[in-house]
C-alpha positions in Angstrom: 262.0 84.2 39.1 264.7 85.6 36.8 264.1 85.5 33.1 267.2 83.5 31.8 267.9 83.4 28.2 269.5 80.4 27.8 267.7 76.9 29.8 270.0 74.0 30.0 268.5 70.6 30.9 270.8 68.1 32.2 273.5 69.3 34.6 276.5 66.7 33.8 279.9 67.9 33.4 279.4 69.5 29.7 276.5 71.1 29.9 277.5 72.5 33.4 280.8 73.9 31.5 278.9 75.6 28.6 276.6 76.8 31.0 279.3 78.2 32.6 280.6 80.0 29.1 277.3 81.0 28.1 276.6 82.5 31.6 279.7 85.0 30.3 277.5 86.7 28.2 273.7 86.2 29.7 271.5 85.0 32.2 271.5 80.9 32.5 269.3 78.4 33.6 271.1 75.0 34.4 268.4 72.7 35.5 268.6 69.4 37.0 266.3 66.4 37.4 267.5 66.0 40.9 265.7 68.7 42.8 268.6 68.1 45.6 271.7 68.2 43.5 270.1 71.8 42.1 269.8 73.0 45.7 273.2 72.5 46.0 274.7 73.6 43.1 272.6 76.8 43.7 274.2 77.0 47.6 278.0 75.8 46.5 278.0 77.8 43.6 279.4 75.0 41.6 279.2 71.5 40.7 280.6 69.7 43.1 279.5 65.9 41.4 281.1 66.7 38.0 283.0 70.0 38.2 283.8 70.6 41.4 286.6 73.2 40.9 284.9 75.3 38.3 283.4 77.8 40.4 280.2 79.9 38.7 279.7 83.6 37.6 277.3 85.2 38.8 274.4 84.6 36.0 274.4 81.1 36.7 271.6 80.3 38.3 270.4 76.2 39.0 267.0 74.9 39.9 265.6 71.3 39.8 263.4 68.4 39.5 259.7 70.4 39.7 258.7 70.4 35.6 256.3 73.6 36.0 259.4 75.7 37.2 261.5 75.0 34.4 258.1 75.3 31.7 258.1 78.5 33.5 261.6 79.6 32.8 261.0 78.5 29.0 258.6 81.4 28.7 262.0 84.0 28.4 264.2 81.5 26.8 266.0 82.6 23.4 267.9 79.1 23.4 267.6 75.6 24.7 270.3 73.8 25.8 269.6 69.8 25.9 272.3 68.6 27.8 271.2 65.0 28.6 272.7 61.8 27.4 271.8 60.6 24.3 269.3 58.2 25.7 267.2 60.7 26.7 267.1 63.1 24.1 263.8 61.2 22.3 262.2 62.0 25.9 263.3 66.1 25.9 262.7 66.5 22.8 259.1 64.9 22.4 258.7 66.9 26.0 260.3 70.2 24.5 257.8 69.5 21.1 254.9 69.7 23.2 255.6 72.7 25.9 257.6 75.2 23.8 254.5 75.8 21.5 251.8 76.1 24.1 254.2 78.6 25.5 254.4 80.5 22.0 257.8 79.8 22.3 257.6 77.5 19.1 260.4 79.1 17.2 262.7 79.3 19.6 265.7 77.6 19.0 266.7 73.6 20.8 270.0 72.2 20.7 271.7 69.1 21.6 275.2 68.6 23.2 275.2 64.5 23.4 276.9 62.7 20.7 275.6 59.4 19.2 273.2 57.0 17.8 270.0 56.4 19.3 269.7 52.4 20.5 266.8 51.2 18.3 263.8 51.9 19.6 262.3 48.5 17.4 263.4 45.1 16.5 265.4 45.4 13.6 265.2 48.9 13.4 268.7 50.7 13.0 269.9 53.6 15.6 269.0 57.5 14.7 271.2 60.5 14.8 269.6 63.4 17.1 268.5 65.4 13.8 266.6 61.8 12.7 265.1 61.4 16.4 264.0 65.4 16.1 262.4 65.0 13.0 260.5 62.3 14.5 259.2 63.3 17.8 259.4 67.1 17.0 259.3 67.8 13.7 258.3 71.7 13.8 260.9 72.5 16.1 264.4 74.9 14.8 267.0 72.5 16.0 270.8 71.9 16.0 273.6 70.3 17.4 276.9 72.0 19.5 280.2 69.8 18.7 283.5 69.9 18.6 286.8 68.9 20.6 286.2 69.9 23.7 287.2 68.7 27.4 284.3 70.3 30.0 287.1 71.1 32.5 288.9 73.2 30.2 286.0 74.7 29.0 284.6 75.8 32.7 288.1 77.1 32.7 287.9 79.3 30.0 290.9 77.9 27.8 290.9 78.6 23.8 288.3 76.3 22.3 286.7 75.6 18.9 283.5 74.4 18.5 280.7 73.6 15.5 277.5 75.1 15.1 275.4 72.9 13.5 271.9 73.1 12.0 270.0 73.6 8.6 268.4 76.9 10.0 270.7 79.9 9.7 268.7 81.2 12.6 269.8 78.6 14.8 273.3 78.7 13.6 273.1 82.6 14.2 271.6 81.5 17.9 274.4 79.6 18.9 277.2 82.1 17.6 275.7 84.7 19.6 275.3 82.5 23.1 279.0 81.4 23.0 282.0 82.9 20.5 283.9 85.2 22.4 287.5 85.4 23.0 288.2 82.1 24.9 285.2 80.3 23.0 285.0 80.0 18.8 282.4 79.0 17.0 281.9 77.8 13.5 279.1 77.7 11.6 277.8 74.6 9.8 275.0 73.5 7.8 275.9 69.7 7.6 274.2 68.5 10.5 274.7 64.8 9.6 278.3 65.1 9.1 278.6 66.5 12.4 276.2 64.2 14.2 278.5 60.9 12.8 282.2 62.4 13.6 280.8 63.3 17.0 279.3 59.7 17.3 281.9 57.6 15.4 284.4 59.2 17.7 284.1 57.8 20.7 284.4 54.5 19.1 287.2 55.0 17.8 288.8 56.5 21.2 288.1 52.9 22.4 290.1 51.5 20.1 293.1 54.0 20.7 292.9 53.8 24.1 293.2 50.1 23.6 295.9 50.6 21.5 297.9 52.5 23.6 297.1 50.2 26.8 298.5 47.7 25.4 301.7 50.0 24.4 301.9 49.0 20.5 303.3 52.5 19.8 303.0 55.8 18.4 303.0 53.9 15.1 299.6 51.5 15.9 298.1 54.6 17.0 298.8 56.9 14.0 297.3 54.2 11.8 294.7 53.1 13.9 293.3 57.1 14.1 294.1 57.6 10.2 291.9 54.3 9.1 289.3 55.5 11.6 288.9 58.7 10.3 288.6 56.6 6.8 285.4 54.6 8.3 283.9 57.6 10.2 283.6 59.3 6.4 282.7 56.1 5.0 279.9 55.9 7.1 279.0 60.2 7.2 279.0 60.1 3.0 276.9 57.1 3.0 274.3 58.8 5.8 274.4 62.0 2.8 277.2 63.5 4.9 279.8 66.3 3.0 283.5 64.2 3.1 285.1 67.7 3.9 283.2 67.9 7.3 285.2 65.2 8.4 288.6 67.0 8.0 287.3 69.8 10.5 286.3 70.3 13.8 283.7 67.9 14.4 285.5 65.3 12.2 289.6 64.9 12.9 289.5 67.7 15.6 287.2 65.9 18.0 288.6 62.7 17.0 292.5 63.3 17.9 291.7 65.0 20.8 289.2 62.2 22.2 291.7 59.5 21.0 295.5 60.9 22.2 293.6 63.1 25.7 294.0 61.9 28.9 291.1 63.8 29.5 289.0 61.5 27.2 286.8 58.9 29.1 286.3 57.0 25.6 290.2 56.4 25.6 289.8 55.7 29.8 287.5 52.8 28.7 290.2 51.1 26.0 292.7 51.7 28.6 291.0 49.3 31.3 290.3 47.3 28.6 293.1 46.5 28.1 294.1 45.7 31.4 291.8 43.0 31.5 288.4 45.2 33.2 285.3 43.8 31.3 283.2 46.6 30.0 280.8 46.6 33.2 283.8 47.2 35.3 285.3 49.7 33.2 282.1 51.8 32.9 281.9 51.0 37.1 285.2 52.9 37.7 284.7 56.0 35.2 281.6 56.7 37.3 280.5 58.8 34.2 278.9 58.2 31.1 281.2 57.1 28.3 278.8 57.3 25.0 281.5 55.2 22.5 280.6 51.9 25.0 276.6 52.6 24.5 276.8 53.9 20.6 279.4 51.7 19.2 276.9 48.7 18.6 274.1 51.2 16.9 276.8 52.1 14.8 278.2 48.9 13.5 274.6 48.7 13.0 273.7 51.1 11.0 276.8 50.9 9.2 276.2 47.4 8.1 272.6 48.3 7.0 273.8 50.2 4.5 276.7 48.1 3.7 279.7 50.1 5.2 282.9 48.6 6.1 283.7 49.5 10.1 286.3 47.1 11.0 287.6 48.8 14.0 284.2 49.8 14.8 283.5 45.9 14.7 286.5 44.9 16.4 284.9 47.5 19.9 281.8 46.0 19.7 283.5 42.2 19.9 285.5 43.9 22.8 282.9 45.2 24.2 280.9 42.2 24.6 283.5 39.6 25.9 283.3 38.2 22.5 287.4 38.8 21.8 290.3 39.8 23.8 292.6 42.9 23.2 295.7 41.0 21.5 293.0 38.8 19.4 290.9 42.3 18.4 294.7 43.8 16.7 295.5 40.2 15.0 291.8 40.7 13.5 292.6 43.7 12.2 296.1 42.9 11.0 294.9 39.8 9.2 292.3 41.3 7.1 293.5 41.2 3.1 295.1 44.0 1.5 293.0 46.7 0.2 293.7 50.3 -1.6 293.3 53.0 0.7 
């Protein structure tokens, strides 16, 4: 078996395309639970379920669903990719917690692509950013997050992107610069991992409500404000969670929110879209055929927000959406009715 330097679990469209990018530079690992799908990714060359015209270079390698093989490939790894959905990070990372230090591989350095809050994993509990779930489940692991705008396909095709490098361990940070910035690929460094966590979470949310916005053609006008008092709640919420207000102005913040809200790219906006022409969330989720994280994370978020006493209106307005509870046209006279305040 090849030593790989990089291990991605989860072979979905985003961690296939930075598999692709970091695969550039080094030998990859993308593994997949599905034993069957890795056999033929490994045979096509490519991912033909999520990224089937993004063909792979040659230190891309795939394997799949035997456990001991990919504890095996941990043994050379110099970074962790967990590329899962946010409902199984808790899993990977208690899994990761365990397996990385009988390998004497404790220092090596885990990251998370998926963007989110946690569902509560008690009654009355609130939801937990990844750095929160880490500290719980894996607490002597180097960890960080990878965000940023960023559409997979355009990644796997090696257009100019931007991305954050998130983590309280310069080491980590240092990790991820070296796996990815190159000339197609920047990276930024960042040591506010809660600020990055929430604008990566509180974004798809919000690209709900745009997509809304715009399926229901209220302008360029609805939108502008509806992103601009978004942004507002997103820091609201970030400062509140000990979160830097000028993290939300970058990358991770207003970047990955205008490009998730306004890109036709965006399955967030796809959602708000159907929405609005009368698909009930089940459907809408149905015909994306992919994961959408704003339709799973916008409740944990109103949650948390009103645990600590945050105003989300919009964010309250998706959830109400969300769960039948109020139609599109009633969800913007909500919004419009609510009494003046100073912005």
């Amino acid at each position: 078996m090849a030593d790989e330097a990089v291990v991605f679990i989860g072979a979905g469209a985003w961690g296939t395309a930075l598999a692709i990018a970091a695969a550039q530079r080094q030998p990859v690992l993308l593994w997949a639970r599905d034993a069957a799908q890795a056999a033929q990714m490994q045979a096509q060359r490519r991912n033909l379920r999520y990224l089937p015209d993004a063909p792979w270079p040659p230190g891309l390698r795939a394997a799949g669903g035997d456990e001991a093989q990919l504890r095996a490939a941990l043994r050379g790894a110099e970074l962790v990719v967990v590329a899962t959905p946010m409902a199984a990070l808790r899993q990977w990372l208690g899994w990761l917690g365990q397996a990385l230090p009988q390998l004497q591989r404790a220092h090596t350095p885990v990251v998370w692509l998926c963007k989110g809050f946690e569902r509560p994993q008690t009654e009355g509990a609130s939801g937990l950013l990844g750095h929160e779930v880490a500290a719980q489940v894996a607490p002597h692991l180097a960890v960080g997050v990878l965000s940023g705008p960023s559409f997979a396909q355009e990644v796997a095709a090696g257009l100019p992107t931007a991305l954050v490098a998130a983590s309280r361990s310069e080491a980590v940070r240092r990790a991820l610069v070296a796996a990815w910035h190159g000339p197609a690929l920047r990276l930024y460094a960042n040591d506010d991992v809660v600020g990055v966590e929430v604008g990566g979470a509180v974004k798809n949310v919000l690209a709900i409500a745009t997509g809304l916005c715009d399926g229901l053609a209220l302008g360029h006008n609805a939108r502008a404000a509806l992103i601009t008092r978004g942004l507002a709640e997103m820091t609201r919420l970030g400062v509140a969670l000990g979160a830097r207000a000028e993290t939300f102005m970058g990358l991770s913040g207003l970047g990955d929110l205008v490009l998730t809200a306004t890109g036709d790219l965006s399955r967030n906006r796809k959602v708000g879209l159907m929405l609005a022409r009368g698909l009930s969330q089940a459907q809408a989720v149905e015909s994306l055929g992919h994961v959408a994280e704003g339709v799973y994370s916008a409740r944990t978020v109103a949650l948390r927000a009103r645990a600590l006493g945050v105003r989300m209106p919009i964010t309250d307005a998706v959830v109400a959406l969300l769960d039948g509870e109020l139609q599109p046209r009633a969800g913007l006279a909500r919004l419009m009715a609510r009494d003046p305040v100073t912005e």
